[in-house]
C-alpha positions in Angstrom: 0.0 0.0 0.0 3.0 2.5 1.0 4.5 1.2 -2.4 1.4 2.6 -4.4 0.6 5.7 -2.6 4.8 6.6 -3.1 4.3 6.5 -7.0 0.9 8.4 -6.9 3.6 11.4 -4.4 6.2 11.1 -7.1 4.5 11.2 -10.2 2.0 14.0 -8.4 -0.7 13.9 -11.5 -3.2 10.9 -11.9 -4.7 11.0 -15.1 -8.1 10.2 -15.4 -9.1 8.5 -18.3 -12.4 7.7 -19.5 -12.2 4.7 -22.4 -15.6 4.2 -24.7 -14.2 2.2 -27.1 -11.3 -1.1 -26.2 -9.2 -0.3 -29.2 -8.3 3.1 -27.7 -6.6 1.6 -24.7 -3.5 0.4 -25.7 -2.9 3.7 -27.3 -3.5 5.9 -24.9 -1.5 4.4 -22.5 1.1 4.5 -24.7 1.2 7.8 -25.1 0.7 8.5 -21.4 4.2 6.7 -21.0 5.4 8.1 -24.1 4.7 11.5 -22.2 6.1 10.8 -19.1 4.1 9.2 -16.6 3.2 5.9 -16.1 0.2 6.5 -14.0 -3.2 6.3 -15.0 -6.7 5.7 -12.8 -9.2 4.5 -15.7 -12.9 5.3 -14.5 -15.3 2.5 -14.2 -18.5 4.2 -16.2 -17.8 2.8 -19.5 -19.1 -1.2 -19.8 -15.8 -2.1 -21.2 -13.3 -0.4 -18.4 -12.0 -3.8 -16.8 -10.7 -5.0 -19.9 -9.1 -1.5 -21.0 -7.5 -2.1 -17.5 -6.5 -5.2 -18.7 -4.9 -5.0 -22.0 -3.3 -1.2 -20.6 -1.4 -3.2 -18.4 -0.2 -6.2 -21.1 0.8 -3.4 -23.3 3.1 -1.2 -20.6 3.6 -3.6 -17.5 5.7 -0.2 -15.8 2.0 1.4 -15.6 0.6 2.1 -12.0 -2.9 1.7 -13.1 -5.9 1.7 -10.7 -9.3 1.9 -11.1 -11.7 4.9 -10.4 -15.5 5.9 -10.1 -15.6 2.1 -8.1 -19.3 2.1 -6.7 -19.7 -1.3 -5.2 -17.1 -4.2 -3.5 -18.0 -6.1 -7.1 -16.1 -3.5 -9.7 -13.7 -4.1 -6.9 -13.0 -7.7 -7.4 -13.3 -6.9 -11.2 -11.3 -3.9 -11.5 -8.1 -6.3 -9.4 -8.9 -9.4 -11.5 -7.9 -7.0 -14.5 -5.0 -5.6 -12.2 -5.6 -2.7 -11.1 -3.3 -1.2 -8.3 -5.5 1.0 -6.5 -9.0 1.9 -5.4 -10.5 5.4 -6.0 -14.3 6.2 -5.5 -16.1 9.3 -5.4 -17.6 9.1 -2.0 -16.7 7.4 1.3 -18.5 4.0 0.3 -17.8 1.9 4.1 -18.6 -1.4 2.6 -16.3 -0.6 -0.6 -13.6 1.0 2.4 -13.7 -2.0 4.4 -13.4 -4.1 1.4 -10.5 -2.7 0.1 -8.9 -2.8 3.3 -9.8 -6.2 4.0 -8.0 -7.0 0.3 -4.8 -5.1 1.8 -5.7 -2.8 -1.3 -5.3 1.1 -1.3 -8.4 3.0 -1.3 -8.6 6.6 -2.1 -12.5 7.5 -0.9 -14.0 11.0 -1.6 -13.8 12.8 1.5 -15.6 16.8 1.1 -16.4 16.9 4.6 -15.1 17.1 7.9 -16.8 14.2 8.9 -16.1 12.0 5.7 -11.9 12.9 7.4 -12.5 11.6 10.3 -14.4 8.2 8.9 -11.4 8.1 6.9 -9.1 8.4 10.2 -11.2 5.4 12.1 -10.3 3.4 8.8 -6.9 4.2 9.2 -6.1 5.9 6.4 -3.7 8.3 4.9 -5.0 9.6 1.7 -8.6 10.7 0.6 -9.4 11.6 -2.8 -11.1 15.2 -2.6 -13.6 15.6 -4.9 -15.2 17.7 -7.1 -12.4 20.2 -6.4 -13.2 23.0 -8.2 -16.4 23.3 -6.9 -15.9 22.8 -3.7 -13.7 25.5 -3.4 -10.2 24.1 -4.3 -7.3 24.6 -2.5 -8.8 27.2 0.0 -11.0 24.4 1.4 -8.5 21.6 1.8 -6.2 24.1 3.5 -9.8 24.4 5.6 -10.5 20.9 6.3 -6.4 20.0 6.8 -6.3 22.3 9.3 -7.5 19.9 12.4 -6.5 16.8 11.1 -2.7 16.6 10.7 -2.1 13.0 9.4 -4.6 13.2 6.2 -3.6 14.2 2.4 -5.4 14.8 -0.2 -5.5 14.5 -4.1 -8.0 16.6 -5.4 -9.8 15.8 -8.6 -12.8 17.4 -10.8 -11.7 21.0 -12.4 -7.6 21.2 -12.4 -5.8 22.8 -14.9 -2.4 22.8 -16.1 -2.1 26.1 -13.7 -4.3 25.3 -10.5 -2.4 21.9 -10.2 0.8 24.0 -9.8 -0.9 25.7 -6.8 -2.3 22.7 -5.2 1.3 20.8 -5.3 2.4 24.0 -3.6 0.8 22.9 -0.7 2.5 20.3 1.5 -0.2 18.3 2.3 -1.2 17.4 -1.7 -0.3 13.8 -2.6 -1.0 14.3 -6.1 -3.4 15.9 -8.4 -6.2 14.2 -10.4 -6.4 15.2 -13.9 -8.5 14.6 -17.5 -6.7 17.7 -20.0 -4.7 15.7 -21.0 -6.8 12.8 -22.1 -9.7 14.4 -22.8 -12.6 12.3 -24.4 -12.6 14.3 -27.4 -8.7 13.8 -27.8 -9.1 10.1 -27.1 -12.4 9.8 -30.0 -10.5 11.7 -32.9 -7.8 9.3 -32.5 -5.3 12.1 -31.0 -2.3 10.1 -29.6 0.3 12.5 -30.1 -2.1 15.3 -28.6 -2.0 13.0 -25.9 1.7 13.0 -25.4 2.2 16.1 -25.7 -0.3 17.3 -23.3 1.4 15.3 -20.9 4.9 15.9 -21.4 3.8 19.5 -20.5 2.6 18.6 -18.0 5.5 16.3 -16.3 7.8 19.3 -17.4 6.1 21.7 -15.2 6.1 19.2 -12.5 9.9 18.6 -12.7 10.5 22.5 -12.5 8.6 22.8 -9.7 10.4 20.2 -7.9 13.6 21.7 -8.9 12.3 25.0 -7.6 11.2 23.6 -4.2 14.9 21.6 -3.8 16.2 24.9 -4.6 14.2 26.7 -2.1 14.2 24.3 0.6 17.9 25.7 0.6 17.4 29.1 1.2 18.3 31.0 4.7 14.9 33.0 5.7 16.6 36.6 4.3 16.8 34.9 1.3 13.5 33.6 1.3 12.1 37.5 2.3 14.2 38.8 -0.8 12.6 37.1 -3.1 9.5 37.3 -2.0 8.9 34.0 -0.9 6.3 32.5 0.8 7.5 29.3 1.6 5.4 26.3 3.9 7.5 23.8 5.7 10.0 26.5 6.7 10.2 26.0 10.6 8.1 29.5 10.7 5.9 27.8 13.2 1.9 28.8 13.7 0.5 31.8 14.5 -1.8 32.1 16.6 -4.5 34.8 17.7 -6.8 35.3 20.8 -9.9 36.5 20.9 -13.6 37.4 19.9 -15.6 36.3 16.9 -18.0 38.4 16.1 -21.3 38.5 13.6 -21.4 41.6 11.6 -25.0 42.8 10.0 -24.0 46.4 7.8 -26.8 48.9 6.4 -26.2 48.1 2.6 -25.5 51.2 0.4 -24.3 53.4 2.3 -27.6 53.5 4.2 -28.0 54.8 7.8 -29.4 52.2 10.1 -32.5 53.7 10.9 -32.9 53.5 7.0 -31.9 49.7 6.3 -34.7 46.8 5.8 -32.1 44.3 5.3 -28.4 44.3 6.7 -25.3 42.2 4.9 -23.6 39.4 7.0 -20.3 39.3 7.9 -17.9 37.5 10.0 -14.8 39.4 12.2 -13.1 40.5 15.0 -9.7 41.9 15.6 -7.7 38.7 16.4 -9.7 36.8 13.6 -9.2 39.5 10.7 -5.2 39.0 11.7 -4.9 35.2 11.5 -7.2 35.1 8.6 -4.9 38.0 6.5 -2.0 35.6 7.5 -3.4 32.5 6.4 -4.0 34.2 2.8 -0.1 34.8 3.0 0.7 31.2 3.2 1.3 31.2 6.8 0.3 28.1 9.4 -2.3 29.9 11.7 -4.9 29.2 14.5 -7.4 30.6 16.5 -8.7 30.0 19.8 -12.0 31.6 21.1 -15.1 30.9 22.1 -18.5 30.5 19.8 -21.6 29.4 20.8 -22.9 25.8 19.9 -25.0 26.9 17.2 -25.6 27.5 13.5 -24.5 31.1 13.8 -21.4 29.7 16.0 -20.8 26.6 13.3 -20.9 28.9 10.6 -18.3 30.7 11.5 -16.3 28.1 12.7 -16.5 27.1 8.8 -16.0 30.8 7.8 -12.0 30.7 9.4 -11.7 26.6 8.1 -12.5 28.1 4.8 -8.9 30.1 4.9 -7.3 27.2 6.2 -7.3 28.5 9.9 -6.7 26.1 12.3 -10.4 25.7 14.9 -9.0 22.7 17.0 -8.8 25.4 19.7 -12.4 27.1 19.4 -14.4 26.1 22.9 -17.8 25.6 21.7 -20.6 27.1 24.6 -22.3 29.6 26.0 -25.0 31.7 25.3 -24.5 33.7 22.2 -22.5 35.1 19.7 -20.9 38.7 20.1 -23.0 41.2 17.2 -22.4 44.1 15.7 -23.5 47.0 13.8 -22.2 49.1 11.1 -23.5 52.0 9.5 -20.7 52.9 6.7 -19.9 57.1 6.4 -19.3 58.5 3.4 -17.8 62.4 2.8 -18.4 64.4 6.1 -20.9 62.0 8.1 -18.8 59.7 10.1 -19.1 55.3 10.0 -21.0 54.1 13.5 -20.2 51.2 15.4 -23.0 49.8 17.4 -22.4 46.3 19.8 -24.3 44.1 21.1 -22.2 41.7 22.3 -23.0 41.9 26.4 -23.3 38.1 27.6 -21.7 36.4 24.9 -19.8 33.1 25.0 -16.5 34.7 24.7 -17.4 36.9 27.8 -17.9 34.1 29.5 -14.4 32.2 28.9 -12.5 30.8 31.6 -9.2 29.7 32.1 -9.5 26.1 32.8 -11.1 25.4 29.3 -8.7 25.4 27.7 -5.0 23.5 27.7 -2.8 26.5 27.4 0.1 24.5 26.7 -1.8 22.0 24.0 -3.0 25.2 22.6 0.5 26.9 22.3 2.3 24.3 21.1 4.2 24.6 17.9 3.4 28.7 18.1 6.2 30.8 17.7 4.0 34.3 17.1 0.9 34.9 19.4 -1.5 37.5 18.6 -4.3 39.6 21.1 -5.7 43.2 21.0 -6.8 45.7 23.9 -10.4 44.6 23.0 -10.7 40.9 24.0 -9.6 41.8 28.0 -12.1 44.8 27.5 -14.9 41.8 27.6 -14.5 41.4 31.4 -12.5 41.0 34.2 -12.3 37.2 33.5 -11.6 37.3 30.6 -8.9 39.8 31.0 -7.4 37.4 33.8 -7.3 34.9 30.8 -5.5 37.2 28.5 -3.0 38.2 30.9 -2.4 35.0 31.8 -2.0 33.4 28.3 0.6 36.7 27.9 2.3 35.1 30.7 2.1 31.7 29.2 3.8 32.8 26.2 6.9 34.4 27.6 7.8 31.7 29.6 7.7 29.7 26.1 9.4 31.7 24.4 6.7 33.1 22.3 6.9 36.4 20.3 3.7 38.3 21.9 2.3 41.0 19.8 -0.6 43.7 20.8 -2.9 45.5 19.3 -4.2 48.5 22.0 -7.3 48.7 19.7 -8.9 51.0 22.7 -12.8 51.0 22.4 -14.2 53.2 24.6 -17.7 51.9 24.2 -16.7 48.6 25.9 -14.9 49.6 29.2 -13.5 53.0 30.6 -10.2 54.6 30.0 -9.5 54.1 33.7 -9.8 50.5 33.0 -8.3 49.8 29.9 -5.1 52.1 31.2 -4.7 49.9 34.2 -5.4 46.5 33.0 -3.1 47.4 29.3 -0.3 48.5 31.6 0.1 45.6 33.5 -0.4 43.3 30.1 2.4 45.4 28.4 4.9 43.8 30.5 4.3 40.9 28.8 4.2 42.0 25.1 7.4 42.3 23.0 5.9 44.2 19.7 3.3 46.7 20.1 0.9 48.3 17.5 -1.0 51.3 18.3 -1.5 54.7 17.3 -0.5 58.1 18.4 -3.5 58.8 21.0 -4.0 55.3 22.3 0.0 55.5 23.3 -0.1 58.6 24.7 -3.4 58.1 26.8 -3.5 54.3 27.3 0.1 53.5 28.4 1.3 56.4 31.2 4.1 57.2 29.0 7.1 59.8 30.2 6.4 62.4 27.9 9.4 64.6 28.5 12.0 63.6 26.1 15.8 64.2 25.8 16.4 62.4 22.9 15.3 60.9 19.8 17.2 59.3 17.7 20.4 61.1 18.9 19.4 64.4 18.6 18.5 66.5 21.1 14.7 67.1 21.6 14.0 68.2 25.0 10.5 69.0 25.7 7.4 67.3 26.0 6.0 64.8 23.0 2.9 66.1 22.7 4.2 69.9 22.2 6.7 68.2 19.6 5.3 69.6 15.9 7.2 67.9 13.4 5.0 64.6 13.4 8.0 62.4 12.7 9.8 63.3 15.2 6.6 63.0 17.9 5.7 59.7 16.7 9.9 58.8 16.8 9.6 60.5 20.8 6.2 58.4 21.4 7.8 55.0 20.3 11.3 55.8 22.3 8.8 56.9 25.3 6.9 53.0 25.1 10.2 51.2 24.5 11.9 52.6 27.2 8.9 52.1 29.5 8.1 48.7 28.4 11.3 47.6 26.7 9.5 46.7 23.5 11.3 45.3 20.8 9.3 46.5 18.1 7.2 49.4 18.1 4.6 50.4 15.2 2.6 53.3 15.0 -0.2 53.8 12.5 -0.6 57.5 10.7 -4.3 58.3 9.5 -4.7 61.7 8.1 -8.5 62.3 7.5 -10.2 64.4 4.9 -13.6 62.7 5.0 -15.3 59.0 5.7 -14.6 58.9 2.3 -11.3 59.8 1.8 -8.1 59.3 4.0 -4.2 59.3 3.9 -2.1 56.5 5.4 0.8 56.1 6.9 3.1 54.2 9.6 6.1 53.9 11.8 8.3 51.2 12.9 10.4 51.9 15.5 13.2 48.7 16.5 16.4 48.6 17.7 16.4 52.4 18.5 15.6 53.8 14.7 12.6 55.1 13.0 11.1 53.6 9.6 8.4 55.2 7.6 6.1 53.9 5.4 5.4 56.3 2.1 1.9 58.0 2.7 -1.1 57.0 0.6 -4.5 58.4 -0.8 -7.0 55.8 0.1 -10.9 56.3 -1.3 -12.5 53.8 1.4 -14.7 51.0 0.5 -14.6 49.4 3.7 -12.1 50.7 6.6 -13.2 48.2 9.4 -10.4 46.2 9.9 -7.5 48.0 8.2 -5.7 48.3 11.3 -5.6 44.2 11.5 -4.7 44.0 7.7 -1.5 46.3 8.9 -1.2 43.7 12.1 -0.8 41.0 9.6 1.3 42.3 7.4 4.1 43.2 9.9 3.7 39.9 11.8 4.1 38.4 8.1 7.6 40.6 7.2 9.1 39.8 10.5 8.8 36.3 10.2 9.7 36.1 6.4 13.0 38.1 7.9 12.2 41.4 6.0 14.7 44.3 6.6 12.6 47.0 8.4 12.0 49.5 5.8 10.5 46.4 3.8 8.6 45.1 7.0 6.9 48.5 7.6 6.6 49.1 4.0 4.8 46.0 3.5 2.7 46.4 6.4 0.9 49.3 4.9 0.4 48.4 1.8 -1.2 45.2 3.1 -3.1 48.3 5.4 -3.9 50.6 1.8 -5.5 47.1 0.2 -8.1 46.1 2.6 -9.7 49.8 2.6 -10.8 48.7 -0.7 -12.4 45.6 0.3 -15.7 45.0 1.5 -15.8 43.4 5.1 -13.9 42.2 8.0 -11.0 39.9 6.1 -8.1 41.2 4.3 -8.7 38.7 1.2 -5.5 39.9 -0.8 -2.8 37.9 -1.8 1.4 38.5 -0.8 1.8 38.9 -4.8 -0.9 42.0 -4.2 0.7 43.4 -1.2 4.4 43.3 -2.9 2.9 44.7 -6.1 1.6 47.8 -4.3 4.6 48.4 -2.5 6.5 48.3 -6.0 4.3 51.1 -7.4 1.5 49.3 -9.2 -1.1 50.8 -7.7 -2.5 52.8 -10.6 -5.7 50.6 -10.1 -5.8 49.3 -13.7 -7.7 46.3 -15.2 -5.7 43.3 -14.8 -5.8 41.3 -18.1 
């Protein structure tokens, strides 16, 4: 069985092959080998599949053939008497499962569903065939469904292309693709042979490169890797992970005031979730531990983060709602509104004990909270301080958000119970105002930078050299190791300017302001979050990491919701000046 499924891993394309007529089947196998690869699944819909099987394998004896579309435990015996390798149906059949297995045979059942994985897992087994891909939702979805269960693979089938099979043997835990392009029926009825071979050599070609390209990689150092703009799995980057709230968001549609809406759009976010999601769209291992009702509204958006490939093993399931809340989107002079209604919900009710800290944390090397999960409740800012806590004894890089929200606790409050979870934080993100009201900060300043600037920060007027004062003032105080400050210059709702600061091993970096006409500003802030966190552990130089940062920041303004759904290839475009907004053909 180990035998088999090593073949399918280093040829990584089955082709499927669908054979009408018996005299085709000699030929096309011929060309498949002629091509290439000498792999083949031949579907069991056609009447005359077990002898194509048959006389395929006379004809090139160095084929792994198997059979596929196997229904029922009798095309099992039929598809090995012709000698067929392998086993793959389109569901998870149990009596065609246990069959197989009894037969010591490899079975590759269709698993779309978390619970088809974990039938799979009781059976023992190591590979499931994921199908239809396509519409399922390709790669994003098995990056969903892998996320909790660590010893499955997959080979996707139904939709691939010579171009999404690259991107699904990008991803670590793809056995091999499934495939029909290159033996397409009509190829295979007009007699096409050399179409055939052709087709596949293509394809084996790009395979080989991107093996080559992955040996290559695998010996790069991480600066390397950040130079070139890498985003590489498998790297020893670790997970990371975030900490908080999940929230339901209903919107007025249009630009409509709430008093005005009859129907409000649905979205899922929160602070800590926007982060890990952003970072799972980089390529990054994430999870995310919170607590969601045990409900369709919590289920859903349990699915929501598997969806990115977020890791949910974590998410406590209780309580006695989910955490709401409204938005009413500004636009020119009228300011966006905020309203929650999240008072009694099952993340405000988290305690300690639930969860095993140190199951939870392991394999995390970057951990993720904001000022608004201990804002919840005193308990719940116990549990944040002490998972803080947690984290530095481990070793773990701790970053936070103050994200101050003054309509869910005062600013006595926050500033006492942010103070004492600072000394457990080693990069900070904030603005200007939070830092200066949130953190007691020393404001007179001698020096900056080594220049002499004595005075107070706030009386300081050239901005860079405040914000430079500011982050010296929280270093010094908290002995920070990174400190980022975001810039917002405001015209309207409508219309703002961006910037940013990164302040690290005593020197300022600044980002490059930019003109943003907002589409959706609720959760920029995280999108910026993400993108440092990404730079720093992709070893980016500073100017690159805060550079990167904002543009990641600059992007999500234009996109409507919580989630910063852009891609690293986006972000570095941006950054290199392509952000002209022109049609991409």
């Amino acid at each position: 069985m180990h035998k088999v499924i090593e073949r399918i891993k280093e040829a990584k394309l089955v082709p499927v092959v669908k054979i009408e007529h018996i005299e085709d089947a000699v030929p096309v196998a011929k060309a498949l080998c002629e091509g290439g690869l000498y792999l083949a699944e031949v579907t069991f819909r056609t009447v005359c599949a077990e002898e194509a099987i048959r006389r395929m394998k006379e004809a090139c004896p160095q084929m792994l053939i198997g059979a596929g579309t196997v229904l029922n435990t009798q095309q099992v015996d039929e598809a090995l008497a012709s000698g067929a390798a392998f086993i793959v149906a389109p569901g998870f059949n149990e009596k065609v499962v246990n069959y197989c297995m009894q037969k010591g045979v490899p079975i590759f059942p269709g698993c779309s569903h978390a619970s088809d994985i974990e039938r799979a897992i009781e059976h023992g087994l190591k590979v499931v065939k994921f199908f239809p891909a396509k519409e399922l939702g390709g790669l994003a979805t098995i990056k969903a469904l892998a996320a909790p269960y660590g010893q499955i693979s997959f080979m996707p089938t139904g939709g691939i292309t010579p171009d999404t099979m690259m991107e699904y043997l990008g991803y670590e835990r793809i056995v091999a693709c499934g495939g029909s392009w290159m033996v397409k029926e009509d190829l295979i009825r007009q007699k096409d042979f050399k179409a055939i071979t052709k087709l596949t050599a293509e394809a084996v070609k790009r395979i080989q490169k991107g093996k080559q390209g992955q040996e290559a990689q695998q010996h790069l150092t991480k600066e390397e890797c950040a130079a070139s703009q890498l985003t590489l799995e498998g790297l020893g980057e670790g997970v990371v992970a975030g900490f908080g709230e999940m929230l339901l968001r209903l919107s007025a549609p249009d630009h409509l005031r709430l008093s005005q809406a009859h129907q409000l759009k649905m979205h899922y976010g929160g602070a800590e979730a926007n982060v890990v999601v952003s970072l799972a769209q980089f390529g990054l291992n994430t999870r995310f531990m919170t607590k969601l009702p045990e409900n369709d509204l919590g289920q859903s958006a349990v699915n929501e983060l598997r969806k990115y490939g977020v890791d949910t093993h974590f998410i406590l399931r209780g309580g006695e709602r989910m955490g709401l809340y409204f938005l009413e989107k500004g636009a020119s002079q009228r300011a966006s509104k905020v309203v929650y209604d999240r008072a009694h919900s099952a993340m405000s009710a988290i305690r300690s004990e639930e969860l095993d800290w140190d199951k939870a944390l392991e394999g995390v090397k970057h951990f993720f909270i904001t000022g608004i999960t201990p804002a919840l409740g005193e308990e719940v800012a116990r549990v944040a301080l002490k998972v803080c806590k947690k984290c530095q004894e481990k070793g773990i890089t701790v970053w936070c958000d103050l994200n101050y929200r003054e309509k869910l606790w005062t600013k006595e409050e926050a500033s006492r119970t942010l103070q004492e979870m600072m000394q457990y934080v080693d990069c900070c993100l904030t603005n200007e105002h939070h830092a200066i009201s949130m953190l007691d900060l020393d404001l007179v300043v001698e020096e900056v930078e080594g220049q002499a600037e004595v005075g107070r920060i706030d009386q300081i007027a050239d901005e860079k050299t405040r914000l430079s004062a500011i982050a010296y003032a929280m270093t010094r105080k908290y002995g920070f190791k990174q400190v980022a400050l975001t810039i917002r210059h405001s015209v309207s709702a409508s219309l703002n300017s961006l910037s940013a600061l990164l302040y690290t091993e005593g020197k300022s970096y600044f980002a490059p302001f930019y003109d943003v006409q907002i589409v959706d500003r609720v959760g920029g802030g995280d999108a910026f979050a993400a993108g440092l966190i990404y730079a720093t552990v992709k070893g980016y130089d500073p100017q690159e990491s805060v550079a990167f940062a904002l543009a990641s920041e600059c992007l999500k303004h234009t996109i409507e919701g919580d989630f910063n759904e852009v891609s690293v290839a986006e972000v570095c475009a941006l950054m290199n000046g392509n952000g002209k907004g022109l049609v991409q053909r």
